[in-house]
Structures are given as structure tokens and as C-alpha cells.
C-alpha positions as CSV (number, residue, x, y, z in Angstrom):
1,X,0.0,0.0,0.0
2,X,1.6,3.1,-1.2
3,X,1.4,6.7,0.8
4,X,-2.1,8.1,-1.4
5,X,-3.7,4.8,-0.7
6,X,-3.1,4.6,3.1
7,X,-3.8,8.8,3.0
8,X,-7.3,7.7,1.7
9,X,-8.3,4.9,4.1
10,X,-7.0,6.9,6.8
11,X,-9.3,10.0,6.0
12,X,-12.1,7.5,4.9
13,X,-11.9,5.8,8.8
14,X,-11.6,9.1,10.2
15,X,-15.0,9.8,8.6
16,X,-16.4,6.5,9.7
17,X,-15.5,7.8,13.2
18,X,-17.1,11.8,13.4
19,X,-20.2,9.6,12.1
20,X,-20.3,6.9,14.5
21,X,-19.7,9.7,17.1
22,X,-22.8,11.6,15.9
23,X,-24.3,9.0,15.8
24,X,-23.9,8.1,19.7
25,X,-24.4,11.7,21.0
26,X,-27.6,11.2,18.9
27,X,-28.9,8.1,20.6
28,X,-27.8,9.5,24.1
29,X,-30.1,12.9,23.5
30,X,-32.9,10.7,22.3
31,X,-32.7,7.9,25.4
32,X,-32.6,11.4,27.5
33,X,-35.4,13.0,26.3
34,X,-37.4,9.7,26.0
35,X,-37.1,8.9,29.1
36,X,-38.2,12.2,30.5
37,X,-40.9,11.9,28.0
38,X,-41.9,8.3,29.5
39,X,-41.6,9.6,33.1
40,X,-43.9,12.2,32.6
41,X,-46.8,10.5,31.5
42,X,-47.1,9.9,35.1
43,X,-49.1,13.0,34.8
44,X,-51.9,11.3,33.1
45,X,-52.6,9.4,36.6
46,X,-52.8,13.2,38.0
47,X,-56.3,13.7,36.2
48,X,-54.3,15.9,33.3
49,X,-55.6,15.7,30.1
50,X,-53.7,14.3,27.3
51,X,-53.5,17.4,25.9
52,X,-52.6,19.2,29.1
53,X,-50.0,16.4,28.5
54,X,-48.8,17.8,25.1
55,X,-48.8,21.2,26.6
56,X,-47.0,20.8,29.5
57,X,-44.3,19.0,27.5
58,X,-43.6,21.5,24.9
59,X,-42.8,23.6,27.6
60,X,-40.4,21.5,29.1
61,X,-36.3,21.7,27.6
62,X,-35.0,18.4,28.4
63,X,-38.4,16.5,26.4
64,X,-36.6,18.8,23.2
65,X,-33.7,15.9,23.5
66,X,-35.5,13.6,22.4
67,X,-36.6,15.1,18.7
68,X,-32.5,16.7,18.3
69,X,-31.4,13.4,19.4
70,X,-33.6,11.6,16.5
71,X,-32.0,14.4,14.1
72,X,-28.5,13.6,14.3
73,X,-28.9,9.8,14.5
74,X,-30.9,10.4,11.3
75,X,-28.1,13.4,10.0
76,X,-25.3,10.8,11.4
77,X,-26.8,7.8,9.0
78,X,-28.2,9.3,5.6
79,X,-25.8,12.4,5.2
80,X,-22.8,10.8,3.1
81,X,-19.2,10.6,4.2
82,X,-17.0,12.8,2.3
83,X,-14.8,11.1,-0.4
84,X,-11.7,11.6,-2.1
């Protein structure tokens, strides 16, 4: 294996890599904000409507993890790696 073609593999792993990262930040944001998701539905036992539910939620930050953390695992897989 000459110098390009070990330059190319290297770059192409390196890529491999930033995406496997992206993708595990992503699944870590969505377990996040799936989890607060599931814990409050709790609420439902409270009397609240289900769409006091949806209300209540889109007012709260961390239930936001769970859509970003869809996005990037879904950015992370379908965006193509860069090649030489």
C-alpha cells in the first residue's frame, strides 16, 4: 500500500468515526429526552388531560432531546461521508 492509498483509508476511517460519534451523542439525547418523556406521563394518573400532556411537555427543555437526538442519529446515518 503506497502513501495516497493509506492517506485515503485513513481520511475514509476518520470519517467513519465523526459519524459513529454523531451517531452516539444522537442516541444518548434521544434515550434522554425519552425517558423524561416516558416519566412524565405519570401525569396522566394526575387527572391531566392528554392534551394538558402535550402542553406541558412542549414547555419543558430536556423532552426537546428527544426530537435533536432523533436528528442527528438520522443526519449521522443518511448524510454521506465525504470522499476523495
Amino acid at each position: 500500500m503506497d502513501g495516497l492509498q493509506y492517506l485515503n483509508a485513513r481520511i475514509e476511517a476518520e470519517g467513519m468515526v465523526v459519524q459513529m460519534f454523531g451517531l452516539f451523542i444522537g442516541f444518548g439525547l434521544a434515550v434522554s429526552g425519552g425517558v423524561s418523556l416516558i416519566m412524565y406521563l405519570n401525569l396522566l394518573t394526575t387527572g391531566m388531560t392528554f392534551t394538558d400532556y402535550i402542553f406541558f411537555v412542549t414547555t419543558r427543555v430536556e423532552c426537546y432531546l428527544f426530537l435533536l437526538g432523533i436528528l442527528i442519529i438520522t443526519l449521522s446515518i443518511y448524510i454521506p461521508r465525504r470522499k476523495i
